[in-house]
C-alpha positions in Angstrom: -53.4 25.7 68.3 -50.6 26.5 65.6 -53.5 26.1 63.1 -55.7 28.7 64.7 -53.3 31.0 65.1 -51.9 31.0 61.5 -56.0 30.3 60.1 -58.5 32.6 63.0 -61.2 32.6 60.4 -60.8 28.5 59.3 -63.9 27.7 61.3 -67.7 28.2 60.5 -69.2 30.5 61.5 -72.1 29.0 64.0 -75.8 30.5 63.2 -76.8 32.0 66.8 -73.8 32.2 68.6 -72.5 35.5 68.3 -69.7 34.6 66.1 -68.7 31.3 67.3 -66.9 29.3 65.1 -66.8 25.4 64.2 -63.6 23.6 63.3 -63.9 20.4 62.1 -60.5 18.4 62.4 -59.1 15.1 61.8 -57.3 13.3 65.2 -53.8 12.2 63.6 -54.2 8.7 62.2 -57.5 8.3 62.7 -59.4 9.9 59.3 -63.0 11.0 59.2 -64.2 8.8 62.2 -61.9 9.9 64.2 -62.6 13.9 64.0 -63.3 16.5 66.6 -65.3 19.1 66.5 -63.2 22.5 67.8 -65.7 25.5 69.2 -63.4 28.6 69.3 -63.9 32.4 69.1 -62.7 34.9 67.1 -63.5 38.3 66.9 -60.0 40.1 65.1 -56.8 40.8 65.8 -57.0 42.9 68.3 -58.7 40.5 70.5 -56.9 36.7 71.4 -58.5 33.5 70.1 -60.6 31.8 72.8 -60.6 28.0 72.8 -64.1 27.1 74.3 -65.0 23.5 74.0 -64.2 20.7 71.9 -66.0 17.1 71.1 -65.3 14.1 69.4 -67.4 13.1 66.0 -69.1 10.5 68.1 -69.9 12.6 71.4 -72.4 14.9 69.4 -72.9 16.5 66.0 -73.9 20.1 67.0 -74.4 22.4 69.5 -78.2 22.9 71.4 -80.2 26.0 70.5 -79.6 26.5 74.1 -75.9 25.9 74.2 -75.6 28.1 71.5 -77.7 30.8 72.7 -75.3 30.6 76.2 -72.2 30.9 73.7 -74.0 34.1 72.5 -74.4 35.8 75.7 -70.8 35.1 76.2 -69.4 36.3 72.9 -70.9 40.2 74.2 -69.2 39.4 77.7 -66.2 38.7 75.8 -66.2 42.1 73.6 -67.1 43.8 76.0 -64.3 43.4 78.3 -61.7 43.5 75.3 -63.3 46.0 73.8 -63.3 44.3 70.6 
């Protein structure tokens, strides 16, 4: 969280999500087989940081075309009611 906040724009940027963004980061002790995968949103400052979902290495690489075209309907929800 203390990451985020200091780095918003760390993560990639997701193709067909709306501006969803991938973290990739390393679970203390445990190196490259032991990362998660952090699915967050950030749109600017005027607007929080939205933790959505996050997955271990193992779980799954990616995201669905569907999941990700969910995360985009949601990203509009989300500006919209902040008026971002």
């Amino acid at each position: 969280i203390n990451y985020l906040a200091a780095h918003p724009a760390a993560g990639d940027i997701m193709q067909g999500t709306g501006g969803i963004r991938k973290l990739r980061w390393a679970a203390h002790g445990k190196g490259k087989s032991g990362c998660v995968r952090i699915i967050y949103y950030f749109h600017n400052e005027s607007m929080p940081i939205f933790l959505l979902t996050l997955f271990g290495k193992g779980e799954k690489s990616n995201l669905s075309k569907s999941e990700r075209n969910e995360l985009a309907k949601f990203t509009t929800l989300l500006i919209n009611n902040y008026g971002g």
